[in-house]
C-alpha positions as CSV (number, residue, x, y, z in Angstrom):
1,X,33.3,44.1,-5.9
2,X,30.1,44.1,-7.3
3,X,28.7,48.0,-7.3
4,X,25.3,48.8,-5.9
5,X,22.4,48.4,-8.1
6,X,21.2,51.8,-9.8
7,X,17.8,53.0,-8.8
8,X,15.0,53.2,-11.9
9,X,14.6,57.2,-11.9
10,X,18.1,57.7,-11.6
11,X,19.2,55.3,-14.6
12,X,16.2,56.6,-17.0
13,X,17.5,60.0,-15.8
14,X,20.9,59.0,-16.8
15,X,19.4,58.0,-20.7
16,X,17.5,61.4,-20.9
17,X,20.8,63.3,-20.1
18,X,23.0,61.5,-21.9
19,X,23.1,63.6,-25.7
20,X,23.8,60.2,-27.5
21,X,21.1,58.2,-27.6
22,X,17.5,59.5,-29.3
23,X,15.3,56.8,-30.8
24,X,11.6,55.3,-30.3
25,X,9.6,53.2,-27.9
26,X,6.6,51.0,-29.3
27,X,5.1,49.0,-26.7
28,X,2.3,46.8,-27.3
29,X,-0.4,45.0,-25.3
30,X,0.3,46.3,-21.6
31,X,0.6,50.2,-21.5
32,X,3.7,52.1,-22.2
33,X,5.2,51.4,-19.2
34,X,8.7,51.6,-20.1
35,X,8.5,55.2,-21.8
36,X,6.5,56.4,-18.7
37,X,9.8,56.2,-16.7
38,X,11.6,58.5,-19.6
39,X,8.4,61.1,-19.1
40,X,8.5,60.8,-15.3
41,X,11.9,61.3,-14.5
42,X,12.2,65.0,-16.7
43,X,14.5,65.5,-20.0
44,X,12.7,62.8,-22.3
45,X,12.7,65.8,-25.5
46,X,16.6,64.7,-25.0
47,X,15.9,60.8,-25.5
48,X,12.3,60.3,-27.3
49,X,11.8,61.0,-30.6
50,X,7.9,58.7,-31.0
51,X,6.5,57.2,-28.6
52,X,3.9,54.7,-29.8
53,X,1.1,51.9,-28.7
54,X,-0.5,50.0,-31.5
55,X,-2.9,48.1,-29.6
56,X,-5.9,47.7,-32.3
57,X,-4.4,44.4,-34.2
58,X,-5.4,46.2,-37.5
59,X,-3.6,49.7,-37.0
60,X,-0.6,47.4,-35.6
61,X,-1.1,45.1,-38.5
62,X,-1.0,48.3,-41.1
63,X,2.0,49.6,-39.3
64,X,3.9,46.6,-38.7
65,X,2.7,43.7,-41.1
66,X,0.3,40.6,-40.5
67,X,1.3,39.0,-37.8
68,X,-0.3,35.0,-36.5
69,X,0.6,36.2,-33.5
70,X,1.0,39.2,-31.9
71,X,2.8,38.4,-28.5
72,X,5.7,36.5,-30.3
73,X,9.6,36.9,-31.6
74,X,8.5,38.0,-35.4
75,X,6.3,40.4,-33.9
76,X,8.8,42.3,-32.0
77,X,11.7,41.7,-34.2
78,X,9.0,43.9,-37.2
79,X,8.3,46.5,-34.9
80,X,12.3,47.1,-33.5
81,X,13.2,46.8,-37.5
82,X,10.5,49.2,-38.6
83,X,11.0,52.0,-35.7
84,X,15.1,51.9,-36.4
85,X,14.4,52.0,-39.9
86,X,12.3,55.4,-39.7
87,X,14.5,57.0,-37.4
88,X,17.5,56.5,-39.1
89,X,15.3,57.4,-42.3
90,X,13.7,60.9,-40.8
91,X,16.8,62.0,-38.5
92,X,19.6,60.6,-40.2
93,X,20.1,63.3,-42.2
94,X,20.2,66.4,-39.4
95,X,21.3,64.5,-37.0
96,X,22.9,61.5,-38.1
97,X,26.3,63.1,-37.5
98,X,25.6,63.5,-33.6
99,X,23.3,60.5,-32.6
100,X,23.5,57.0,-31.8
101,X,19.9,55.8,-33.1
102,X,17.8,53.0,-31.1
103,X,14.5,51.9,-31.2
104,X,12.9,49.7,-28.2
105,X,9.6,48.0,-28.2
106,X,7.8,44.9,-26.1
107,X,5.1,43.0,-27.0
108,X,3.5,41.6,-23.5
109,X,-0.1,40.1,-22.2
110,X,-0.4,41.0,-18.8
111,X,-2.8,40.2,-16.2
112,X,-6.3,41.4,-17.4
113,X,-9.9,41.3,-15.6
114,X,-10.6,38.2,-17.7
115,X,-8.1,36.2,-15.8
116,X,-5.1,35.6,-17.8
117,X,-3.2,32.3,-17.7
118,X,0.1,32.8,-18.9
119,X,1.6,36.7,-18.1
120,X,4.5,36.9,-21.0
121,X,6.3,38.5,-23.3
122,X,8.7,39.8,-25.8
123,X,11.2,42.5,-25.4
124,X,14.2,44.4,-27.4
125,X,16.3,46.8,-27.9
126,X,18.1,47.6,-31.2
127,X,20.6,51.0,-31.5
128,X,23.7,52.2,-32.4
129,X,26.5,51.6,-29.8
130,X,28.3,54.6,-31.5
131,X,27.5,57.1,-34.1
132,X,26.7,55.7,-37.3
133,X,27.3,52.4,-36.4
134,X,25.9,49.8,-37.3
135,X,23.0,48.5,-35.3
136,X,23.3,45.4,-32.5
137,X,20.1,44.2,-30.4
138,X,19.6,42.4,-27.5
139,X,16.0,40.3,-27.3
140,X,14.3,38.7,-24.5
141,X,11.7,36.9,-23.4
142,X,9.7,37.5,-19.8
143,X,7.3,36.1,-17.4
144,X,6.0,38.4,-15.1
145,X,5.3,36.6,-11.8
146,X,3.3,39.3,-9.9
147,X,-0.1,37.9,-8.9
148,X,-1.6,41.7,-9.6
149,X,-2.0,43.8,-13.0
150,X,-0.3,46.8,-11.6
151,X,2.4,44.7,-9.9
152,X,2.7,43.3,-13.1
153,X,3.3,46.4,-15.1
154,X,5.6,48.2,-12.6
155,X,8.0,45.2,-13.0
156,X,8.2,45.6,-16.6
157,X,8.5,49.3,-16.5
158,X,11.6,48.6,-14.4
159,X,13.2,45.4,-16.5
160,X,13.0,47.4,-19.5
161,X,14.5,50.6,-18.2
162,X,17.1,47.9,-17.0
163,X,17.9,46.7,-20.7
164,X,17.8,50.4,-22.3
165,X,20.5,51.0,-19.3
166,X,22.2,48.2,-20.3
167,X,22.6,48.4,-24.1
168,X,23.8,52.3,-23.7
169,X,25.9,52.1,-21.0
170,X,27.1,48.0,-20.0
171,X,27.1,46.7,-23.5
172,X,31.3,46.5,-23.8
173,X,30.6,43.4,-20.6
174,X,27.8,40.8,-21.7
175,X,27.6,39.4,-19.2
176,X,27.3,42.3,-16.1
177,X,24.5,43.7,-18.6
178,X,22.7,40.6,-17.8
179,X,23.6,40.5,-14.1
180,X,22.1,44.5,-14.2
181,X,18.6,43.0,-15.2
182,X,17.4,42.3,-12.2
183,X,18.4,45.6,-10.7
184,X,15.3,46.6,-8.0
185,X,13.5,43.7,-9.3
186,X,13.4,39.9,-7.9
187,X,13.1,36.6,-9.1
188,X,9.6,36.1,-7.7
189,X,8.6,39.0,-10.0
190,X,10.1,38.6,-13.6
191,X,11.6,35.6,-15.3
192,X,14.0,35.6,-17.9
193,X,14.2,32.5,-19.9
194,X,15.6,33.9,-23.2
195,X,18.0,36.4,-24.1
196,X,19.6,36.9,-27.4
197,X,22.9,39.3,-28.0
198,X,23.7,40.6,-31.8
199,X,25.0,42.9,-34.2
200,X,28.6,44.4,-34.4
201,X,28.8,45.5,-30.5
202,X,28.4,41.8,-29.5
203,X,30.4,39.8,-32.4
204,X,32.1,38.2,-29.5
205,X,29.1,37.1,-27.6
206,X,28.9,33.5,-27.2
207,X,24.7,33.3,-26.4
208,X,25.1,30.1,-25.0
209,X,27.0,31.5,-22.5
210,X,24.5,33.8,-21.6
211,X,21.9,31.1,-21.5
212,X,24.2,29.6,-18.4
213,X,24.4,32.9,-16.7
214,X,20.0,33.3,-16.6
215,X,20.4,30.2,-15.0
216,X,23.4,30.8,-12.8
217,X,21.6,34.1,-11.6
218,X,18.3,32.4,-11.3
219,X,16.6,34.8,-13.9
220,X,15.0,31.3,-15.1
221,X,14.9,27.6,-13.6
222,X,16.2,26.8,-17.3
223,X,17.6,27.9,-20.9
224,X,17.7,25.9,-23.9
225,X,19.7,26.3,-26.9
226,X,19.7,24.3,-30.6
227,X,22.7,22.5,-32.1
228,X,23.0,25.7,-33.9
229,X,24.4,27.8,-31.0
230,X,21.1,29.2,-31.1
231,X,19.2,30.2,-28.0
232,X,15.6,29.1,-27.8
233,X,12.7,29.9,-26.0
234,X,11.5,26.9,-24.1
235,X,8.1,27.4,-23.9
236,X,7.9,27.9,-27.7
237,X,10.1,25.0,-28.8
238,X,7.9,22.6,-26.3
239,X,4.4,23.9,-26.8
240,X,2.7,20.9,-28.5
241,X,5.3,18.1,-28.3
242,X,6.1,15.2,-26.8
243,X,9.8,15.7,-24.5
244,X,12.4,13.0,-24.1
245,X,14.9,13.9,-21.7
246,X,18.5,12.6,-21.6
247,X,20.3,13.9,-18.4
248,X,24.0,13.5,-18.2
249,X,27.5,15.2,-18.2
250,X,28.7,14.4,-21.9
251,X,31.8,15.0,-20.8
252,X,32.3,13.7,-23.6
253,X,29.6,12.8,-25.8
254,X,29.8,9.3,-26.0
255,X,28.4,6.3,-28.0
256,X,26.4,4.9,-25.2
257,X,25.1,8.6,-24.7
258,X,23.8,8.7,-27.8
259,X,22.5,4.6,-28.1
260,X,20.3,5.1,-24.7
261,X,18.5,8.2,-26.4
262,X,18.1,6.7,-29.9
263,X,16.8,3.4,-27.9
264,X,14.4,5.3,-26.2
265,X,13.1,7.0,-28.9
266,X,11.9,4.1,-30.8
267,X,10.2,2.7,-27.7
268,X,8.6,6.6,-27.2
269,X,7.2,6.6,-31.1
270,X,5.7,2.9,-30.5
271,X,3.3,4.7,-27.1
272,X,-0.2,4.9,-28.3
273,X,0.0,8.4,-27.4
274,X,3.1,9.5,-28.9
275,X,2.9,7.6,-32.2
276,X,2.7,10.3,-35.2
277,X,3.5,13.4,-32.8
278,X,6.4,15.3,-33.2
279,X,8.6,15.1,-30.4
280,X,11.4,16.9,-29.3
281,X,14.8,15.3,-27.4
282,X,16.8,17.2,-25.0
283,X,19.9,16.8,-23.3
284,X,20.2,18.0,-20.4
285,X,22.8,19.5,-18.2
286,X,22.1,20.4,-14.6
287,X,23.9,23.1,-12.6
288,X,24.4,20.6,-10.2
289,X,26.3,18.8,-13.0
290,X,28.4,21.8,-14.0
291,X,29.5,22.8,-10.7
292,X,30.9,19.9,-10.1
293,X,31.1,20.7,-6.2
294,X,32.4,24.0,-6.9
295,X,31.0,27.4,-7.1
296,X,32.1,28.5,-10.5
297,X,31.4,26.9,-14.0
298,X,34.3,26.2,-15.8
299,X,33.4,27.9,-19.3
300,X,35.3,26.0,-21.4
301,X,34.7,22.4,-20.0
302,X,30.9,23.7,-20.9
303,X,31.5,25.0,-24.0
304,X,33.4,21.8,-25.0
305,X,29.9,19.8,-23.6
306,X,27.9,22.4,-25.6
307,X,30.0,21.6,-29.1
308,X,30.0,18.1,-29.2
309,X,26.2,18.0,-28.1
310,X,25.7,20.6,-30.9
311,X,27.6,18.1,-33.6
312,X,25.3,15.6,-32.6
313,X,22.4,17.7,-33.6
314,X,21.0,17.5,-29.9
315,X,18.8,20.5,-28.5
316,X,20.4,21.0,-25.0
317,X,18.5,22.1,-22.0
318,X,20.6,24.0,-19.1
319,X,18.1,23.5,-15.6
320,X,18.3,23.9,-11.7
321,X,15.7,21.4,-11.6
322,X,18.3,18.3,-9.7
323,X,15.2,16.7,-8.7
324,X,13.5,14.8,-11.5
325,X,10.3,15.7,-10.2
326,X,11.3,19.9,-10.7
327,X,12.4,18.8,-13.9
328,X,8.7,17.2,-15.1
329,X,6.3,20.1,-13.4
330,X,8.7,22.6,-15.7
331,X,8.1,20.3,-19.1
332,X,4.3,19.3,-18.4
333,X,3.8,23.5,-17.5
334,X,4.8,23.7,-21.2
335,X,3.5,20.7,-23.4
336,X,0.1,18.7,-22.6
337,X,1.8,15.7,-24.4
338,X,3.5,13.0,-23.0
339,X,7.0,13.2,-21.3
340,X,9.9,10.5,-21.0
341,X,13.0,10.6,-19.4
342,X,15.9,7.7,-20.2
343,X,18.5,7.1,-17.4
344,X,20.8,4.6,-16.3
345,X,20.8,2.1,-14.2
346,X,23.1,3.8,-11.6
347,X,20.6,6.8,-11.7
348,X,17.3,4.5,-10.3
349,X,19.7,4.1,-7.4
350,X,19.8,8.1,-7.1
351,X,16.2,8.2,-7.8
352,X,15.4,6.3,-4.6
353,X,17.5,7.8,-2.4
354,X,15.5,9.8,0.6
355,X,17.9,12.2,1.3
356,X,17.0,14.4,-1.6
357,X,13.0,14.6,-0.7
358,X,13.4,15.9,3.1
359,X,12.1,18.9,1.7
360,X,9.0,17.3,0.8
361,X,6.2,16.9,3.4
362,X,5.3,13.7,1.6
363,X,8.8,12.6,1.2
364,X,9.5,10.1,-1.4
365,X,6.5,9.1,-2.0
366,X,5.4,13.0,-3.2
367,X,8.6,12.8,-5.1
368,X,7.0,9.8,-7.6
369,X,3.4,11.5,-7.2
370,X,4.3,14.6,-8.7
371,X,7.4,12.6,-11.0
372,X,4.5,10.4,-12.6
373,X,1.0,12.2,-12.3
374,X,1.1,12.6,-16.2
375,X,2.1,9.0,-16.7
376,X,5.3,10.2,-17.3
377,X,7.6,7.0,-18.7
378,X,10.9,6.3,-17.3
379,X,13.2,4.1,-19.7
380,X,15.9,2.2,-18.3
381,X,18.9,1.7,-20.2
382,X,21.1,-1.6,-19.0
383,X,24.1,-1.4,-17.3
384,X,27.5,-3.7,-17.6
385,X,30.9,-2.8,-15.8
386,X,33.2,-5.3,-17.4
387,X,32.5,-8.3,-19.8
388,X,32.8,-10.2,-17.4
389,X,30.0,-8.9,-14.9
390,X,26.5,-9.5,-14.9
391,X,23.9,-7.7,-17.2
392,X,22.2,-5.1,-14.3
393,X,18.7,-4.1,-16.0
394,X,15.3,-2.6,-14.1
395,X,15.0,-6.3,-13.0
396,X,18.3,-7.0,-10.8
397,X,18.1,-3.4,-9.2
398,X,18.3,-4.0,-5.3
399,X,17.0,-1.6,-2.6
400,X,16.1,-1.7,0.9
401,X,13.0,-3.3,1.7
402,X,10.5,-0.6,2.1
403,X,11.8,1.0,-0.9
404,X,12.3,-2.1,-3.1
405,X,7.8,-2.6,-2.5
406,X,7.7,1.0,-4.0
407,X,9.6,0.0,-7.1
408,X,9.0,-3.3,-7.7
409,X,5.2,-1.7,-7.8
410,X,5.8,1.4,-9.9
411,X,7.9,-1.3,-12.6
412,X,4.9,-3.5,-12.4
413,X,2.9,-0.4,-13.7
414,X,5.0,0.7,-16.4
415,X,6.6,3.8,-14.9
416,X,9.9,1.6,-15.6
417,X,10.9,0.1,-18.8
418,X,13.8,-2.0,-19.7
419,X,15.2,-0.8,-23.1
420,X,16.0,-4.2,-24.4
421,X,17.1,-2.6,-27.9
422,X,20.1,-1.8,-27.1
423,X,24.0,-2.5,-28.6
424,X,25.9,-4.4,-26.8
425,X,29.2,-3.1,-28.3
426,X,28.5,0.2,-26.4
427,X,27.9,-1.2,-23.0
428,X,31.5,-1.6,-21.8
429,X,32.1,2.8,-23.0
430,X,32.8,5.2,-19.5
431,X,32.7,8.7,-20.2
432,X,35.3,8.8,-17.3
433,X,37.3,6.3,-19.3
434,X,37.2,8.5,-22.3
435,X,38.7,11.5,-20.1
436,X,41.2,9.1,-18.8
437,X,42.4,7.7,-22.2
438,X,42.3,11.6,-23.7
439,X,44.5,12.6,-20.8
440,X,47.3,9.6,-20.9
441,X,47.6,9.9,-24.9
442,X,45.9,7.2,-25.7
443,X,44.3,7.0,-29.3
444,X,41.9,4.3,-28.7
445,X,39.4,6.4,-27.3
446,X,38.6,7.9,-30.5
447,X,36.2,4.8,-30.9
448,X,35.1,5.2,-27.5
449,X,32.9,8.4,-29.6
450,X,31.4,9.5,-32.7
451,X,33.3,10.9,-35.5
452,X,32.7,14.6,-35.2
453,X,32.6,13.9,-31.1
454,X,36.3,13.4,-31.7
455,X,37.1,15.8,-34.8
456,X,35.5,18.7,-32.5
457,X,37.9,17.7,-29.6
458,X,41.4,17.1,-31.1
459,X,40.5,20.4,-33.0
460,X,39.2,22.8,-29.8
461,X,41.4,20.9,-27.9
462,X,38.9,19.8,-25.3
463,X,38.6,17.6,-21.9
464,X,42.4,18.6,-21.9
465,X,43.6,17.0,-25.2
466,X,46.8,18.1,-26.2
467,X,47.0,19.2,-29.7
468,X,49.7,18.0,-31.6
């Protein structure tokens, strides 16, 4: 059973009486309101060694480095490695025997009097988890959601003291340090849509995992991670680019996964307003997805999706956003270029079904308004259950009456488009007849996938393949 969250004073309170930890706060661009918790609470000669705000970009510049820009990753990954750096440089030596080093520092634009658009930031933490150790960092990336300056400020004051608490005394469990984050804070107050674990303390740290559990917790409506293993900041990685958007299980990765994405590609470069941009493709799982009905994620079943995605070079997007419409207002918030999405046949079905917009004072219809107000294109890849059924395309779709006007209008206008590029080889591929053949022994679903699809699976021993 869960433990009741710590208040703020009592867990900075905690940090200045604990003899370990001594180290530097460097806060940037919204007042110092981290450290002011450490001052408030009594003790801080027991925790603070510097406490500094660089706010002119010149003296920050001269301290830190020339920086593009200031309220970004590089900026606060120069300031946590300069302020570590000069502690361990000045005190090492008197007290280097006692101490467990840290230095944390944010780099945030909050709400100002000229009317802010975006209230953001970066923040980190990078210490010693034990004398002399070496150093491990934690990184993150916030939204503050308050609607006020001071609102604002107090929320970060609190996440941070939340993180500090967390590397010092929660770091041995990842994932209850994140889960401690949100202590006397709310979701309608601070987002989290990035957080990075590493160094020695967190070797065995799987950040993809971690990316899941913002989501799970609803710290952010979505986390992203690279074929790397990676974790990415959403907002940085879409700022400027034009999205597609495969959803799907990839359970496994399949050749038909990867034919409907590479066929709507070259139909995305060929838009007027695409051609010569750079775009970026997701896949994207939905909690919905990785549920499954249930209430838990099974890790590994995801960590098998997250490999085999990752060997395909795809940049995977974890979301709540079920409805397709959630899923564009999130993308178009961060890009002003165009958007696509590529689906199945089966999913237009899904698309049109009202049950999932009686939430929605305008019902369907408000669904496709806010789906489509940026033009956003919807390519259809073709569906064929055996070789001996029909072709079903964008053009053989049936609905009831009402809703058949709807679509027969909206694929009249080009919201709809029939990938016609397609290879027919791949048609008659199931992901569930993949599991199926994975399961019974059967070898021939190796071709059912690409190479390293199948080399990661027989090797991991994933979607319950049994090593040999």
């Amino acid at each position: 059973m869960k433990e009741e969250p710590i208040d703020t004073h009592s867990k900075a309170l905690r940090i200045n009486l604990d003899p370990r930890w001594y180290g530097t706060f460097a806060e940037i661009g919204a007042g110092q309101e981290v450290v002011r918790w450490f001052f408030r609470v009594g003790g801080a000669a027991g925790t603070i060694a510097k406490s500094i705000s660089a706010y002119d970009m010149k003296v920050s510049d001269a301290i830190y480095g020339h920086a593009d820009r200031y309220v970004s990753r590089g900026r606060l990954q120069a300031v946590l490695d300069r302020e570590f750096d000069l502690d361990v440089e000045r005190l090492g030596t008197e007290r280097g025997e006692s101490t467990s080093f840290f230095a944390f520092a944010d780099t945030v634009v909050a709400r100002s009097y000229r009317g802010t658009p975006e209230c953001h930031g970066w923040m980190g933490i990078k210490f010693q988890s034990r004398v002399n150790d070496e150093p491990s960092q934690i990184v993150m990336h916030v939204r503050m959601l308050d609607e006020e300056a001071s609102g604002q400020q107090e929320a970060l004051g609190v996440v941070g003291v939340n993180l500090c608490y967390g590397a010092f005394f929660l770091s041995h469990v990842a994932e209850d340090l994140v889960e401690s984050l949100l202590d006397n804070l709310t979701t309608r107050r601070i987002e989290i849509d990035m957080l990075e674990f590493s160094g020695i303390e967190f070797r065995n740290v799987d950040n993809r995992i971690m990316a899941l559990k913002l989501v799970q917790l609803g710290l952010s409506g979505a986390a992203m991670f690279g074929p790397n293993r990676e974790v990415l900041q959403p907002s940085d990685v879409l700022h400027n680019k034009a999205v597609l958007v495969e959803r799907g299980s990839f359970r496994p990765v399949t050749y038909v996964n990867l034919d409907m994405f590479q066929c709507a590609l070259v139909k995305f470069k060929q838009e007027s307003t695409v051609a010569g941009k750079p775009i970026l493709g997701l896949m994207e799982l939905t909690m919905r997805n990785l549920l499954a009905g249930g209430t838990e994620v099974d890790r590994r079943d995801f960590l098998g999706r997250a490999e085999v995605l990752g060997a395909c070079g795809m940049t995977v997007l974890i979301s709540d956003y079920f409805e397709y419409h959630r899923l564009a207002a999130y993308l178009s918030w961060r890009t002003r270029e165009r958007i696509a999405i590529v689906l199945g046949v089966p999913s237009i079905y899904e698309l049109f079904d009202e049950k999932y917009y009686t939430q929605l004072p305008g019902g369907i219809l408000e669904n496709f308004g806010r789906l489509l107000k940026n033009n956003l294109k919807i390519y259809v890849y073709p569906l064929q259950r055996g070789p001996t059924d029909e072709l079903q395309t964008i053009h053989s779709v049936n609905l009831k009456s009402d809703l058949q006007l709807l679509y027969d209008y909206l694929v009249r206008r080009g919201s709809f488009v029939q990938l016609d590029n397609y290879n027919p080889e791949y048609l008659p591929i199931f992901s569930r007849e993949v599991l199926k053949r994975i399961a019974s022994d059967d070898e021939s679903w190796e071709a059912m996938v690409p190479p390293q699809v199948a080399e990661i699976i027989r090797r991991r021993g994933f979607f319950g393949y049994k090593k040999r």
